[in-house]
N, C-alpha and C positions, 0 to 999 in steps of 0.2 A: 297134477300139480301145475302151477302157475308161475312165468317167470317175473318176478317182479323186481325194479331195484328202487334202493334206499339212497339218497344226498343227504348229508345232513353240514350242521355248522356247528365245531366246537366252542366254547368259550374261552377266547386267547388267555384266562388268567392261569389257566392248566399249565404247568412244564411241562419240559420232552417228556420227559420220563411218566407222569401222570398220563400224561397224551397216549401212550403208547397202551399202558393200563386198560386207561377208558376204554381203548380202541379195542381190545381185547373182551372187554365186558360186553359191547354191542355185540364181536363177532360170535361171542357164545350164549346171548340172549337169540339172537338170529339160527344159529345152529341149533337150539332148541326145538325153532318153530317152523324150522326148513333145512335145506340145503344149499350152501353156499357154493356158487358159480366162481365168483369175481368177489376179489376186494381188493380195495386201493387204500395205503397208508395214508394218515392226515397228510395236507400240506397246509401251509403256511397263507394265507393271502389275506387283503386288502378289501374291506368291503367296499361297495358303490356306494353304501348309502347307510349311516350307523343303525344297529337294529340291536335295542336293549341296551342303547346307551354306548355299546360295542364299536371301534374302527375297524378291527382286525379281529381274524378267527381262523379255526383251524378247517376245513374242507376232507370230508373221507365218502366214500363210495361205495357202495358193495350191490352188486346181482347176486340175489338166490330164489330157490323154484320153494314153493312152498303152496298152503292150502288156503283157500278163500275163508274158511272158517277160521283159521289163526292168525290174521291178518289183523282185525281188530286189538286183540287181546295186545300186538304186537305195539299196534299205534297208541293204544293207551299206555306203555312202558315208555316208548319213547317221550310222550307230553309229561307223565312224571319226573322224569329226569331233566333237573336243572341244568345242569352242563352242557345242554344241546340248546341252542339258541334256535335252529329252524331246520325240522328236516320236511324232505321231499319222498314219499313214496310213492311208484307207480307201476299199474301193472304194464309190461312191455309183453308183446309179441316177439317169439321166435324165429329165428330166422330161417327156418322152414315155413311158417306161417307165413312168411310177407310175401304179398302177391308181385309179379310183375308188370311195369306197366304193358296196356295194352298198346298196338300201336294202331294211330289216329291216320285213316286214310284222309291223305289231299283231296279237296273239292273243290274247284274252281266254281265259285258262287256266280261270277260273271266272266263271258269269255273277254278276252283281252281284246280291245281295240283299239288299233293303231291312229291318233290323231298328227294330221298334218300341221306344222310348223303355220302355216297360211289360213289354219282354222285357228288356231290359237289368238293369232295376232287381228284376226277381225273381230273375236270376240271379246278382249280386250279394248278393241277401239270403242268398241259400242259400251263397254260400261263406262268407260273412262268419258264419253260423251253425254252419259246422262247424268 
């Protein structure tokens, strides 16, 4: 199984109470087709930038582990459903999976050389002169 999570954006004309419903209906369309990790209650917000005519909407979240084979079937329920103005699903890596970085030995590309005060200022004179 695969860990993937789901964003999605509800449609602000829902009430709380609807809201909560809906919310309900993803989590058990999803527990169908997986196993739920995580999930975050809608909230409230502001969008950047209106989408579907939309200022505002509701935000909810969920990680669950599920099959690569049930992933489609899943995204096609979500595009039928009007009340979702735009969701986001993607497969994440586990946090055993993630690798560490390696570390990057230093190499001094060129050694450091010391310039004199008195080399500086002749070679300024001389540009400054042509």
């Amino acid at each position: 199984m695969t860990l993937y999570e789901l964003t999605y954006l509800i449609s602000p004309e829902l009430k709380e109470g609807e809201l909560g419903d809906f919310s309900q209906k993803i989590d058990s369309l999803i527990s169908k087709n997986g196993k739920i990790i995580k999930s975050e209650s809608p909230k409230r917000i502001n969008l950047a930038y209106p989408i579907q005519k939309k200022e505002a909407a509701s935000l909810a979240t969920f990680e669950f582990h599920s099959s690569p084979q049930k992933i489609e079937g899943l995204k096609k329920e979500f595009e039928k459903e009007k009340k979702i103005l735009r969701f986001l699903l993607v497969k994440r890596k586990g946090i055993e999976r993630i690798r560490k970085p390696k570390k990057i030995k230093e190499e001094k590309l060129m050694p450091e050389k010391k310039v004199e005060l008195k080399e500086i200022e002749e070679k300024l004179e001389k540009i400054l002169k042509e």
